[in-house]
N, C-alpha and C positions, 0 to 999 in steps of 0.2 A: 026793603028786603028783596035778594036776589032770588029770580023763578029760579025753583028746584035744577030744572033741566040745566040750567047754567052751572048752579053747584057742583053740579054732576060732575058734567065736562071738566070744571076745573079738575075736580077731585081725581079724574082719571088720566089726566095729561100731567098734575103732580104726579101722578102713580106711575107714569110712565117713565118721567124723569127722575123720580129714585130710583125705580129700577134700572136705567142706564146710570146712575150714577154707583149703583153698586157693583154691577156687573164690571163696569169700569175699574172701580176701587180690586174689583176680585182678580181680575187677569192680571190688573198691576203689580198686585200681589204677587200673584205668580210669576210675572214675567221679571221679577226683582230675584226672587227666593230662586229660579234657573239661574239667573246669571250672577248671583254670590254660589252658586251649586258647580257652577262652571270655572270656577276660580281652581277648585280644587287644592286648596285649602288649607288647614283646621277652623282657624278663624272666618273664613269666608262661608264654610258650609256650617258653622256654627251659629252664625250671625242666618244664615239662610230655613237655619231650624224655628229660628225665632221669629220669622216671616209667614213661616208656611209652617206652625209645626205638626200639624197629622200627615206629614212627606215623611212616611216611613222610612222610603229609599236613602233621606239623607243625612237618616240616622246609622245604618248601615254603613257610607262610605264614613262618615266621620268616624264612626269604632276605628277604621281601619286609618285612619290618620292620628288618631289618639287614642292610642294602645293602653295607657292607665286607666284610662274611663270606658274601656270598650264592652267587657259586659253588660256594665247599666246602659251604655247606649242600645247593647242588642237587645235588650230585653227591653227596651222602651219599645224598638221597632216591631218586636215581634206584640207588646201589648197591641199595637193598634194593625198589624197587620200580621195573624196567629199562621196563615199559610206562608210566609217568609222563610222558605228553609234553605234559602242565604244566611239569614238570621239564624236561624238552628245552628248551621255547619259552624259560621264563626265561632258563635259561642261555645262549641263541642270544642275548636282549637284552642279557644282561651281558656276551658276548663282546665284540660289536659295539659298545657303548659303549666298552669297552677298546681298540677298534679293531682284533680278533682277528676280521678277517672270515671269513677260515678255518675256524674254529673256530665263528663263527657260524653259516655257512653248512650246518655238519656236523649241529650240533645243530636245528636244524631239520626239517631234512631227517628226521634221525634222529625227530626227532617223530611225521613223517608217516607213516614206514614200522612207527610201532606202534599208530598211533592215524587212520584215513583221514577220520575226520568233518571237521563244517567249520576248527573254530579251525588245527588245521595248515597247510592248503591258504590258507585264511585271514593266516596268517602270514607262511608265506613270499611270497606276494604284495607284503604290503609290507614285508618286506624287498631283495626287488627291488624296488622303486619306489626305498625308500629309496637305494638302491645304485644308482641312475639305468640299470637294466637293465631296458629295459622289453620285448623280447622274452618275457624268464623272466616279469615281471609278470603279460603279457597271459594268458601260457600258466597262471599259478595262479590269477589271477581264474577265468578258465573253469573249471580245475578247482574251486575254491569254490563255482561255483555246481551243481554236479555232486551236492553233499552243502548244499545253503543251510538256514540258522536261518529263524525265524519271519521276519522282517526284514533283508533283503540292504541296508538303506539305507544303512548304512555303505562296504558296498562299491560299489553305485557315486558312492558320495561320491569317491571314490579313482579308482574310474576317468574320470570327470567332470573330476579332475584333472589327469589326463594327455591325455585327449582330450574338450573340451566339445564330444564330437557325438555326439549322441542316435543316427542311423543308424550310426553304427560302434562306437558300444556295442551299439546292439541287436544288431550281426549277430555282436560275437567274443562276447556271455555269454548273450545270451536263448534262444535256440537253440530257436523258439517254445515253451518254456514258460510255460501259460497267470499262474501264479502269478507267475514275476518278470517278465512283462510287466506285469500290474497292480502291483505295485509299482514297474517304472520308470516307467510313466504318471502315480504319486502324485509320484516323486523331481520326473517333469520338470513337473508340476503347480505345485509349488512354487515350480521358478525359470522360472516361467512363458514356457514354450518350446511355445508352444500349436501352432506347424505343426505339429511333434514329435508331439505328442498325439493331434490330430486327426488324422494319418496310423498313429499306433500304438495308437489307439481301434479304426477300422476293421479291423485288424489281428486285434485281441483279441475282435474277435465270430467271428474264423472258426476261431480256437483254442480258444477259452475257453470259460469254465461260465457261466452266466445267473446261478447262485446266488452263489460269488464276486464275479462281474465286474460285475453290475447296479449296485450301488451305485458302482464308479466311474466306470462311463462316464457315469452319471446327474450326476454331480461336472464329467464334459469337457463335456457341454451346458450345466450351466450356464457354467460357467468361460467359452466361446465366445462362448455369449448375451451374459456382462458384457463381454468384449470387443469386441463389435459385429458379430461374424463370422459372419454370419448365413447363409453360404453350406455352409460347415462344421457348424454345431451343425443346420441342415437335414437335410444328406446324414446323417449320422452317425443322430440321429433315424429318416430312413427305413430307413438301413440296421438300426436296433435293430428298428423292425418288421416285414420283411423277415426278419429271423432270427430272430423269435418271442419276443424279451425284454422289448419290451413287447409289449401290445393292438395288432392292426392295425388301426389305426382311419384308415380314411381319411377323415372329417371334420374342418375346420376349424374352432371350436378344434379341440381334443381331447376325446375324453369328453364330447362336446358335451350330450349329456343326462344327465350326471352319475350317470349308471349304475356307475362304477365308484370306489372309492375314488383318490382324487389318488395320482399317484406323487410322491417330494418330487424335482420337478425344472421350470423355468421352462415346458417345452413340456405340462404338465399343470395344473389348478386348483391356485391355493394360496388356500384358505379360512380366513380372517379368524377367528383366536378375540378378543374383545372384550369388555369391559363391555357388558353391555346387547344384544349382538349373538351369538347361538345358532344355528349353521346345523350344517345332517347333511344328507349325500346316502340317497338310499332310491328305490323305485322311480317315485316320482314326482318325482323330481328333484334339485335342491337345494331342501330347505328352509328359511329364515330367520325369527327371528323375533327380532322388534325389540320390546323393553320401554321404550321412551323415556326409557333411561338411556344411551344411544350416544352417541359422542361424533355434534361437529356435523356433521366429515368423515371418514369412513372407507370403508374398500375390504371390500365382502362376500366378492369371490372376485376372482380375474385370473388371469390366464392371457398368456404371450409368445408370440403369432403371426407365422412369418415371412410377408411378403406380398410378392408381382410387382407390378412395377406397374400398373397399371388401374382397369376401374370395382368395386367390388364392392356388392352389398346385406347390410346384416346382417338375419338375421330370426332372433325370439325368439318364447316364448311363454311365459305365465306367468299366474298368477290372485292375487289378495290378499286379504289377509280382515283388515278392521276396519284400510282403508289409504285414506285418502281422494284423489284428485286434489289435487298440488301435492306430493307424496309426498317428492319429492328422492331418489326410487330411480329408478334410469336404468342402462342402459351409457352407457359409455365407454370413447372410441379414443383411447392417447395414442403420441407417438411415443416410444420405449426411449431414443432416445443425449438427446432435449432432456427431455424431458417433456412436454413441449406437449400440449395435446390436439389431436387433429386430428376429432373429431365427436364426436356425442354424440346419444342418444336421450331422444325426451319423458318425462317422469314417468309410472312403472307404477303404475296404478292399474285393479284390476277384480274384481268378483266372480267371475267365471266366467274358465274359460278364455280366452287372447285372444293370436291371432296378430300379430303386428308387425313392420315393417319401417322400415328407409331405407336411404338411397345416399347412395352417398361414393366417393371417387376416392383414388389411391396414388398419391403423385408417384414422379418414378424417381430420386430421390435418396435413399430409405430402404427399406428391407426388415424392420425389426425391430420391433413393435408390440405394446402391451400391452391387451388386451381384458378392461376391469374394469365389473364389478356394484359398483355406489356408494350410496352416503345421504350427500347433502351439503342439508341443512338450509335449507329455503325461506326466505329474511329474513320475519321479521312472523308467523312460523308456529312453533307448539312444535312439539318432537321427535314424529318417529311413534311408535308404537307399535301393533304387528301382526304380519300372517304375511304371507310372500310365498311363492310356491311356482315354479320358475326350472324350468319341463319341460324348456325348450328351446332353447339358442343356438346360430344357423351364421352362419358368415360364405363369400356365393356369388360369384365372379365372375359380371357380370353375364348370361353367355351361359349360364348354369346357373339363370337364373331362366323 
C-alpha cells in the first residue's frame, strides 16, 4: 500500500492535468466557435452556435443573416443576455415589418430602459416618424441628442424631413450646445440655407470654443463671400474679431503687412505656391521671389475686401532686388461677382524702399472686391526673375488720407 503523502501528489498532479486539459478543451472551443463566427455566414455562425452556444453575440448576427428565423433567434439572445438592446432594437424592426406594432413598440422601449446611450433614443425616433407620430418623434430626437455620437448628421437628416426649418430645429434639439450647433451649421452648409447660417454662425461665437468652431465659421465666410453676400460674411467677420477668434485687425486688407501667417479664409491672404514663384511672410513682409520660370499670368497673393461706396487711395510699399522697371508686378482691384478689373497700379520696380499710391472710386453697385499682387508678363519682355519684398498694403478712404 502507497504512503498517503504519495496519493496525494498523485491526486494533485491528475488534478493538475485535468485542469489543463480542460482549459485546453475550453479555449478550443472558443477559438473554433471565432473562427466559424468569422466566416460570416449563415451556416458557419450556425455551426459556431452549436460550439459555444451561451455566445449571445452570435445569435444576433445570425438573426440578421437568417431573416425567417430572426425573432426566435433574438429572443434566444436576449433569454441569455436580457441587457442586449441590440437584441431589443432588432426585434422592434422585425415586429414592425410583421406589422406587430405593439410588440414593436415594447421592444424598443425595452431597449432604452437597459441600455440609455444614443442608438436606443435614436431608434425610437424613427420609429415614430415612421409610425407618422411626430409628437413622440420630436420628444426622442431631443432625447438623442441628450447622449449624440461623433456625428448627429443622420439625425437631422430626419428631422429636416419632417420640418425643413433650420429655426425650429434649432430650438426643439440644439438646446445651445456648442457641438451640435457646428454640426447643424455643416448639415445646413450643405443644402445651402445660408440665411440660416449666417444667423446661427453668430449664434456659435457666443456659445462655442474657438478651437472646434474656427474652422467652420471660416467655411460660412467663405461660403457668403461666393454667394455675393457681402453684408453677412462682413458682420460675421467683425463679429469673429470682436470675440477674439481671429486677430483684431482693424486694417483694410487684412494682415495688411503680412505679419501674420494667412488664415485659410477669403477675408485673409491666399498666397500663390507656383512654378517659379516662392513667397513666405516674415518680419519684413511678404517675400517673393521669382526665377523666370512663372508662368506669364499669375496671382502672388489676394485677398476679398468688402467696400462702401466712395473715394478710396490704395497705398503700398515695397522694394525689389534684380527687378527692372516694366516688371508686370502691380496690384490689382477686380470686382468678385464679374471679374472685371476696376484699377490697377504701375509696375513695382525699386532698389530701396518705396511708398506708393493711387485713387479710385467704388460705385454703389458693389461691395465685394478682390485686392491681388500679380506678374502678368510685359509683351516684347522675357520673364522676370528676382525678389520682391511687399512691407506694406492698405487700402484708405479718402478722408483717412
Amino acid at each position: 500500500m502507497l504512503p498517503l503523502r504519495v496519493v496525494l501528489d498523485v491526486a494533485c498532479k491528475l488534478g493538475v492535468v485535468a485542469a489543463c486539459c480542460f482549459g485546453i478543451e475550453f479555449s478550443w472551443k472558443i477559438a473554433s466557435a471565432d473562427l466559424l463566427f468569422r466566416h460570416d455566414d449563415a451556416e458557419a455562425v450556425r455551426a459556431a452556435t452549436r460550439v459555444e452556444p451561451d455566445a449571445w453575440p452570435y445569435y444576433v448576427r445570425l438573426a440578421q443573416l437568417d431573416q425567417g428565423n430572426a425573432r426566435e433567434l433574438l429572443q434566444k439572445a436576449l433569454a441569455l443576455d436580457p441587457f442586449d438592446a441590440r437584441a431589443d432594437i432588432d426585434l422592434g424592426l422585425a415586429a414592425e415589418a410583421d406589422g406587430d406594432f405593439l410588440s414593436a413598440e415594447k421592444y424598443f422601449k425595452d431597449a432604452y430602459s437597459v441600455d440609455r446611450t444614443y442608438l436606443p433614443r435614436w431608434s425610437l425616433a424613427n420609429y415614430y416618424l415612421r409610425r407618422d407620430n411626430l409628437p413622440e418623434f420630436w420628444a426622442w430626437a431631443e432625447r438623442a441628442t441628450e447622449m449624440p455620437p461623433d456625428d448627429v448628421g443622420l439625425l437631422f437628416q430626419i428631422c429636416w424631413r419632417v420640418e425643413p426649418a433650420p429655426a425650429k430645429i434649432e430650438a426643439r434639439i440644439l438646446h445651445d450646445d456648442p457641438e451640435l450647433t457646428r454640426q447643424f451649421l455643416g448639415f445646413l452648409l450643405a443644402r445651402d440655407q445660408l440665411p440660416a447660417v449666417a444667423a446661427l454662425a453668430s449664434h456659435l461665437l457666443l456659445i462655442g470654443d474657438r478651437g472646434p468652431g474656427l474652422p467652420t465659421l471660416l467655411q460660412v465666410v467663405d461660403r457668403l463671400v461666393r454667394a455675393g453676400d457681402a453684408a453677412s460674411a462682413a458682420a460675421l467677420w467683425r463679429q469673429m474679431m470682436g470675440r477674439n477668434w481671429v486677430f483684431a485687425d482693424t486694417d483694410v486688407p487684412y494682415n495688411s503687412r503680412f505679419a501674420r501667417d494667412p488664415l485659410p479664409v477669403s477675408f485673409d491672404w491666399s498666397i500663390t505656391a507656383l512654378s517659379g514663384v516662392h513667397s513666405w511672410t516674415g518680419q519684413d513682409g511678404l517675400e517673393t521671389e521669382l526665377t523666370g520660370s512663372q508662368p506669364e499670368n499669375c496671382a502672388i497673393a489676394d485677398q476679398v475686401v468688402p467696400l462702401m461706396p466712395g473715394a478710396y487711395h490704395l497705398l503700398y510699399s515695397y522694394r525689389t532686388r534684380g527687378i527692372l522697371p516694366g516688371s508686370g508686378l502691380r496690384w490689382q482691384l477686380l470686382n468678385v461677382a464679374t471679374g472685371s478689373s476696376v484699377t490697377q497700379s504701375a509696375d513695382l520696380s525699386s532698389a530701396s524702399l518705396k511708398w506708393e499710391s493711387f485713387a479710385f472710386n467704388i460705385p454703389p453697385t458693389q461691395s465685394l472686391y478682390r485686392l491681388r499682387l500679380v506678374y502678368v508678363r510685359t509683351p516684347g519682355t522675357a520673364r522676370v526673375s528676382g525678389t520682391l519684398v511687399t512691407a506694406s498694403v492698405r487700402l484708405l478712404v479718402d478722408s483717412q488720407m
